[in-house]
Backbone as XML, in Angstrom:
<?xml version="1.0"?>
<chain id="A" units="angstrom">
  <residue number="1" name="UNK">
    <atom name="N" x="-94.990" y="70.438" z="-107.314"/>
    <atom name="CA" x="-95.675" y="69.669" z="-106.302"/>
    <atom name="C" x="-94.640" y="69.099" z="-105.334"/>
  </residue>
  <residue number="2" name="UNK">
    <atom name="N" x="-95.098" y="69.366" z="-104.006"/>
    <atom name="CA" x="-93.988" y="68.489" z="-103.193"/>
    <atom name="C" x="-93.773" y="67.323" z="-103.404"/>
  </residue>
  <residue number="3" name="UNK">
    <atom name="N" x="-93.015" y="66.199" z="-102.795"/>
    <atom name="CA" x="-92.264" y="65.194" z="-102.552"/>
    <atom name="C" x="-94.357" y="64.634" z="-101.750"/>
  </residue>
  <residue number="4" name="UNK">
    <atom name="N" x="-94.479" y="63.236" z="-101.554"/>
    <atom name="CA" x="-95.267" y="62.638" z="-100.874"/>
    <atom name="C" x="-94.317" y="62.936" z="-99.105"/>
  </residue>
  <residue number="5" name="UNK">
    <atom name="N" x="-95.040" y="62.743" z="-97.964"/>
    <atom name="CA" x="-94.064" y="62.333" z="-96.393"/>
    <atom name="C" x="-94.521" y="61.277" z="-96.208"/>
  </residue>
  <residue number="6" name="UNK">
    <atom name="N" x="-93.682" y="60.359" z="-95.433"/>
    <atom name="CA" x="-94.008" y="59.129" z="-94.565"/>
    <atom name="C" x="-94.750" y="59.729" z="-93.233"/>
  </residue>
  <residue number="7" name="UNK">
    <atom name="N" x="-95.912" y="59.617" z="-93.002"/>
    <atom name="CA" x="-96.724" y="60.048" z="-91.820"/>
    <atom name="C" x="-96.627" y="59.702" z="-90.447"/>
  </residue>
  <residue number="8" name="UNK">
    <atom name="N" x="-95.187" y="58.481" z="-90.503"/>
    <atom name="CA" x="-94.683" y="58.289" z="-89.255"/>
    <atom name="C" x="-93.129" y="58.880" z="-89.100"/>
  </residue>
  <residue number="9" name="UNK">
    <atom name="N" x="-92.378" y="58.752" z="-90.158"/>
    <atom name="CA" x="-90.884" y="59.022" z="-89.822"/>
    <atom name="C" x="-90.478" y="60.155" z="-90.404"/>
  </residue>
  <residue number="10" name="UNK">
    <atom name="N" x="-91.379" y="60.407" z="-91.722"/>
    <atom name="CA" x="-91.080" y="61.632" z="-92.420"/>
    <atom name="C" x="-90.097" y="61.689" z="-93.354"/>
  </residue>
  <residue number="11" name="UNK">
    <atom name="N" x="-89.718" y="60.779" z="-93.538"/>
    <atom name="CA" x="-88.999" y="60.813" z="-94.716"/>
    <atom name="C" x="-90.181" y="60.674" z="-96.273"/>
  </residue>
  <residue number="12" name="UNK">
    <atom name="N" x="-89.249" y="61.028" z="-97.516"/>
    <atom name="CA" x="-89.912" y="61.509" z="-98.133"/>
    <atom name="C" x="-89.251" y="60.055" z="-99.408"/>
  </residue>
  <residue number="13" name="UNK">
    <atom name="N" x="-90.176" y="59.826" z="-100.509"/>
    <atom name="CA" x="-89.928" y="58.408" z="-100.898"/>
    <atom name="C" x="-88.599" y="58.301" z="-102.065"/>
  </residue>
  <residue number="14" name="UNK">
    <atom name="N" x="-87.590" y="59.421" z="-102.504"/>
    <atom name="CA" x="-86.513" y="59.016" z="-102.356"/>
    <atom name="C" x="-85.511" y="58.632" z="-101.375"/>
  </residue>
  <residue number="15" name="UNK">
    <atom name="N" x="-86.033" y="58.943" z="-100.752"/>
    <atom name="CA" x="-84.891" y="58.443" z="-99.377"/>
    <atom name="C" x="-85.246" y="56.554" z="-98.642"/>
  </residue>
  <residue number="16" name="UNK">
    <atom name="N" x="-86.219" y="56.213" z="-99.215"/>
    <atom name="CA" x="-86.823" y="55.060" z="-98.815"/>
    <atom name="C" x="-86.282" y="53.567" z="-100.696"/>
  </residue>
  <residue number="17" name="UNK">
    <atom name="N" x="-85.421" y="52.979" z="-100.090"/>
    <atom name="CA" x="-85.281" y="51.765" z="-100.506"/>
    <atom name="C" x="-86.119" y="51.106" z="-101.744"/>
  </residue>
  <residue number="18" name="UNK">
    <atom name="N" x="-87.138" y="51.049" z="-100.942"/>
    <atom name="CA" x="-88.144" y="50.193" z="-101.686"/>
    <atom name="C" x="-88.959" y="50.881" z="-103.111"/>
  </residue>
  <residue number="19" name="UNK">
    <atom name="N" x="-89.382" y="52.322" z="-102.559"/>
    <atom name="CA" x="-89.961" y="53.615" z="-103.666"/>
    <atom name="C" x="-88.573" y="53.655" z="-104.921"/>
  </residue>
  <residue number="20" name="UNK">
    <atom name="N" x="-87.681" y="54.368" z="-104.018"/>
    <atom name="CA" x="-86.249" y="54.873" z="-105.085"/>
    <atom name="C" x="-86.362" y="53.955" z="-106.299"/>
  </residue>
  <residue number="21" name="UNK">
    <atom name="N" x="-86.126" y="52.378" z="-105.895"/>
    <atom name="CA" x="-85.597" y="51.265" z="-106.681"/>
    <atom name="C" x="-87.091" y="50.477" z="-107.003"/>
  </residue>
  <residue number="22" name="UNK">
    <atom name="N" x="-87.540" y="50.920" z="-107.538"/>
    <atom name="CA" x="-89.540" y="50.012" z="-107.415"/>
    <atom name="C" x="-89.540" y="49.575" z="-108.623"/>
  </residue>
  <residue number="23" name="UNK">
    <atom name="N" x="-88.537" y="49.428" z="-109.792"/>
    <atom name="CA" x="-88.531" y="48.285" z="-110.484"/>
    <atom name="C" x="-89.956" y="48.486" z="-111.921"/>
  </residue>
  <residue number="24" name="UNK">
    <atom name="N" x="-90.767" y="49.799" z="-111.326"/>
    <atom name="CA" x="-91.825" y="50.221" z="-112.603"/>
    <atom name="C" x="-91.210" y="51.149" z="-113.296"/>
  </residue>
  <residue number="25" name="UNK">
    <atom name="N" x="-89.809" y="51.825" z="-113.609"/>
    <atom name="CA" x="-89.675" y="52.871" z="-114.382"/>
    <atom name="C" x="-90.442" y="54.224" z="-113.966"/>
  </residue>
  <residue number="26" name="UNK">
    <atom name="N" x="-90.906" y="54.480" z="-112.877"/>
    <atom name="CA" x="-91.451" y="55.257" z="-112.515"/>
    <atom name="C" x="-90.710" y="56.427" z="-111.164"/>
  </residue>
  <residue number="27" name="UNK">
    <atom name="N" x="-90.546" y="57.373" z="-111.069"/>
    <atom name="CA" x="-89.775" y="58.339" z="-110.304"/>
    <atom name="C" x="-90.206" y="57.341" z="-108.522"/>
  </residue>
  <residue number="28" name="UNK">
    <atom name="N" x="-89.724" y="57.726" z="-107.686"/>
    <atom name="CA" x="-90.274" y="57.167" z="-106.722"/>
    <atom name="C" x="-91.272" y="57.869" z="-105.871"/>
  </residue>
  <residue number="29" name="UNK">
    <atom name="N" x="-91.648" y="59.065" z="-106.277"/>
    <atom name="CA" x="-92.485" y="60.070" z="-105.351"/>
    <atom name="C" x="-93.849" y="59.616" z="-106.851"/>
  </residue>
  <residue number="30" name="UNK">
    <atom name="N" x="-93.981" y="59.290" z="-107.506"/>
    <atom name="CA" x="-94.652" y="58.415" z="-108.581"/>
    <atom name="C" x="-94.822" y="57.344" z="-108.312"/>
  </residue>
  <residue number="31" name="UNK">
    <atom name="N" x="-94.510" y="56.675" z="-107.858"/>
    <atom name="CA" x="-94.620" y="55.095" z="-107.316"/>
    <atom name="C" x="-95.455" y="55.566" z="-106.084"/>
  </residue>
  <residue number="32" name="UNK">
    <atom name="N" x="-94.969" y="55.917" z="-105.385"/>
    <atom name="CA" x="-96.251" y="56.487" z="-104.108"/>
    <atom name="C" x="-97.297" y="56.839" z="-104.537"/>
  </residue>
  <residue number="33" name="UNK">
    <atom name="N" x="-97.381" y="57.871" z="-105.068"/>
    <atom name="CA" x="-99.036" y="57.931" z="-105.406"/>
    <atom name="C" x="-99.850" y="57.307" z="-106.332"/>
  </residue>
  <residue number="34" name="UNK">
    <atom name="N" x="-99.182" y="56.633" z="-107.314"/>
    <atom name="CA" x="-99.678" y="55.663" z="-107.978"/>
    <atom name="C" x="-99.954" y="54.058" z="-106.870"/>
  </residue>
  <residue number="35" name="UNK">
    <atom name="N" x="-98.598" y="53.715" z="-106.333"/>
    <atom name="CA" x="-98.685" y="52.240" z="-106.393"/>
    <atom name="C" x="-98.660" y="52.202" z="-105.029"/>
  </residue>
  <residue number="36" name="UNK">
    <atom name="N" x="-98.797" y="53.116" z="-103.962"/>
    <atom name="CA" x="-98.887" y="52.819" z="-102.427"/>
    <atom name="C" x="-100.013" y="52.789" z="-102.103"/>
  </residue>
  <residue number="37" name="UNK">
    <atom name="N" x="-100.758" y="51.638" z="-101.199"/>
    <atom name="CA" x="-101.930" y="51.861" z="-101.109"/>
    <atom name="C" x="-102.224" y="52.531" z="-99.520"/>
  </residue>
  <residue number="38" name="UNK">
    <atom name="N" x="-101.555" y="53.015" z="-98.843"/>
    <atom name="CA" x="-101.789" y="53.595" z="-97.441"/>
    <atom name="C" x="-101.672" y="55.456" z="-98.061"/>
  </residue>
  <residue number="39" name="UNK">
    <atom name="N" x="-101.178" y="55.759" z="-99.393"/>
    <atom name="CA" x="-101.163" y="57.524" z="-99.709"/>
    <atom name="C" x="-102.478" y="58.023" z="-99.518"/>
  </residue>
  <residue number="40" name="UNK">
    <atom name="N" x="-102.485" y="58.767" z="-99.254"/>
    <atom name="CA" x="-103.615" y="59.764" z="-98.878"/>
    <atom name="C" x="-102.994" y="61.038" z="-99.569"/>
  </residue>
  <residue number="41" name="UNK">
    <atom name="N" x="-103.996" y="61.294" z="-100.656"/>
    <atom name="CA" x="-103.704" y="62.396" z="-101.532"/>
    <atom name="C" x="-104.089" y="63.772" z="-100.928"/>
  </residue>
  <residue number="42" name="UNK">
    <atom name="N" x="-105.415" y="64.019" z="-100.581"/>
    <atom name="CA" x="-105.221" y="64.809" z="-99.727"/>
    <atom name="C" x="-104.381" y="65.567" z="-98.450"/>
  </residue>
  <residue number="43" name="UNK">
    <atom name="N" x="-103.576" y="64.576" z="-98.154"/>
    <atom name="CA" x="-102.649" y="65.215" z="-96.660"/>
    <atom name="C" x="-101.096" y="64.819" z="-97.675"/>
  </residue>
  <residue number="44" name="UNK">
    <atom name="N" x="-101.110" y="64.307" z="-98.783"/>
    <atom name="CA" x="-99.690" y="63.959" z="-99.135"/>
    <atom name="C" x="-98.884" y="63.150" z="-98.447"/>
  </residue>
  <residue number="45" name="UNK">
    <atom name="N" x="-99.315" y="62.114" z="-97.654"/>
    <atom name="CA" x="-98.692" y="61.719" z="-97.085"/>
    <atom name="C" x="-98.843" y="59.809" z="-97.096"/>
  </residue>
  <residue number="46" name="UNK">
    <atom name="N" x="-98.066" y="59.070" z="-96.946"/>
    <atom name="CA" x="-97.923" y="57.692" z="-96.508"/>
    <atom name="C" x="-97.589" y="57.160" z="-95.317"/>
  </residue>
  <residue number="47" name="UNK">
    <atom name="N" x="-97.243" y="55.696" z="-95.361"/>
    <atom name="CA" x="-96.349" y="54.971" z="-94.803"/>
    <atom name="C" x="-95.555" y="54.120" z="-94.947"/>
  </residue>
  <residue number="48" name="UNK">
    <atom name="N" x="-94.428" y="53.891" z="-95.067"/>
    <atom name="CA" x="-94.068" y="53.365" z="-95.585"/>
    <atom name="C" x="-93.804" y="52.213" z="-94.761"/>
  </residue>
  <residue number="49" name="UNK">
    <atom name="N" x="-93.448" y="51.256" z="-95.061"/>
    <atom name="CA" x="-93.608" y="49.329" z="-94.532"/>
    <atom name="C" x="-92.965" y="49.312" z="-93.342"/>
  </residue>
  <residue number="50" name="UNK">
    <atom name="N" x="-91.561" y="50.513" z="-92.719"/>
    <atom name="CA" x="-91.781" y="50.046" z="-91.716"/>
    <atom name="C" x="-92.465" y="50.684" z="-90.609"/>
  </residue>
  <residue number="51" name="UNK">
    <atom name="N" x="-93.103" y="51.931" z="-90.979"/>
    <atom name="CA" x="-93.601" y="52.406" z="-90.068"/>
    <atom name="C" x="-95.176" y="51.876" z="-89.925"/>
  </residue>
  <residue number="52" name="UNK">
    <atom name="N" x="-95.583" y="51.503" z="-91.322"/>
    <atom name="CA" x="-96.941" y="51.222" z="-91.359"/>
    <atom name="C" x="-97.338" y="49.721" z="-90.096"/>
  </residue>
  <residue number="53" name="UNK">
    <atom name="N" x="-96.231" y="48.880" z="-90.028"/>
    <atom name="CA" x="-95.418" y="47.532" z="-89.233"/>
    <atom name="C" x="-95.509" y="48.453" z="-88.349"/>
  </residue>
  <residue number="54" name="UNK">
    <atom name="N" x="-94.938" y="49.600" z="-87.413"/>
    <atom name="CA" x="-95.076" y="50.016" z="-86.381"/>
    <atom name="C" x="-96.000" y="50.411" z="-85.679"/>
  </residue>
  <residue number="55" name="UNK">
    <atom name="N" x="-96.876" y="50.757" z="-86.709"/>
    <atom name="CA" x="-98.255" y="51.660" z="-86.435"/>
    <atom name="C" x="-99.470" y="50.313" z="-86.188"/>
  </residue>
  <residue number="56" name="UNK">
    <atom name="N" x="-98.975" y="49.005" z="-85.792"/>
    <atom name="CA" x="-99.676" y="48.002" z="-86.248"/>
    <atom name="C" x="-100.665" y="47.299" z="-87.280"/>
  </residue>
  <residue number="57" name="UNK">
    <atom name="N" x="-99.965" y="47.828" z="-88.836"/>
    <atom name="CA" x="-100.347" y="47.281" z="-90.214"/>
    <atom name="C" x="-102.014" y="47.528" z="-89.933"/>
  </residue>
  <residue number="58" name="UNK">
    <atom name="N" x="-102.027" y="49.210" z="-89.701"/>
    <atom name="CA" x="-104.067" y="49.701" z="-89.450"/>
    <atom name="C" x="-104.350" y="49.655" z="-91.353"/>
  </residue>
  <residue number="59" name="UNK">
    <atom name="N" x="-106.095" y="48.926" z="-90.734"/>
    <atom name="CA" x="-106.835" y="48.509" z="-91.733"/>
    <atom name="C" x="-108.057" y="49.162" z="-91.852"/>
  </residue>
  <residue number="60" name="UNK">
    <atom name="N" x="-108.842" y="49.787" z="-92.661"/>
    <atom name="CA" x="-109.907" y="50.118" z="-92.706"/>
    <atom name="C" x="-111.054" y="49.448" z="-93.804"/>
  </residue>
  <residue number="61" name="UNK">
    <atom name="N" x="-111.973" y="48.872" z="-92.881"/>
    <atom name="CA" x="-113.109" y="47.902" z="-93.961"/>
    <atom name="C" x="-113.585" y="48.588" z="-94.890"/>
  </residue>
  <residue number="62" name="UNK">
    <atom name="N" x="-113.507" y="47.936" z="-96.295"/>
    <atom name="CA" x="-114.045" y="48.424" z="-97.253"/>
    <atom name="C" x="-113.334" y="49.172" z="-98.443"/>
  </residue>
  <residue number="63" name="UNK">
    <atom name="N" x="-112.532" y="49.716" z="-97.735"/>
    <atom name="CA" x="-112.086" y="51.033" z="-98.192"/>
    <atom name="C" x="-110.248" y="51.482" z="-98.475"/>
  </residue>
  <residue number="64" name="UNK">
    <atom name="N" x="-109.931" y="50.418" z="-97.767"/>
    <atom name="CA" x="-108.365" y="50.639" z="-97.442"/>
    <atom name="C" x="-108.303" y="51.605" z="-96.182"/>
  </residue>
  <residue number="65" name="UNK">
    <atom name="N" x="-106.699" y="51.894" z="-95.630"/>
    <atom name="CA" x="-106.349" y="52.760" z="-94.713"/>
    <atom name="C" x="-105.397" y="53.249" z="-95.486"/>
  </residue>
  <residue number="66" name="UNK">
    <atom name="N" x="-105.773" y="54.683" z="-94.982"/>
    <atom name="CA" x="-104.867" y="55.933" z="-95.584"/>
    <atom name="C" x="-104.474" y="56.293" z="-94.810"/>
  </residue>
  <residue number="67" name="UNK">
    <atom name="N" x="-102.649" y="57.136" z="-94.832"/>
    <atom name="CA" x="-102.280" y="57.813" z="-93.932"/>
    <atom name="C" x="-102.930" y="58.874" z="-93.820"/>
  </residue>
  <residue number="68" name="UNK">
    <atom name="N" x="-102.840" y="59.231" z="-92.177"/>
    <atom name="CA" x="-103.489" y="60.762" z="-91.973"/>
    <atom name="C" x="-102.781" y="61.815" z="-92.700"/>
  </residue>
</chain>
């Protein structure tokens, strides 16, 4: 299975700080799809905090926001 992408910068969640080092014992492309709540399993993809901050922290009622 691939790596998860960041849906704004593209990096993939070893290369990201926060995933790599996430403190659950868990791989960090594992921490994304478990513990990110913007993954979208279908497209494989996230955001990660600072792009999600760039993208102006989008919300969807009810339901959460997923990356495209």
């Amino acid at each position: 299975m691939c790596s998860p992408t960041c849906a704004g910068c593209g990096r993939t969640p070893i290369e990201i700080g926060e995933y790599k080092h996430n403190g659950e014992g868990l791989t960090a492309d594992e921490f994304v799809r478990q513990e990110e709540g913007t993954y979208n399993p279908d497209t494989n993809h996230f955001a990660c905090t600072e792009c999600y901050i760039r993208m102006g922290m989008p919300t969807a009622a009810g339901r959460g926001w997923k990356a495209p």
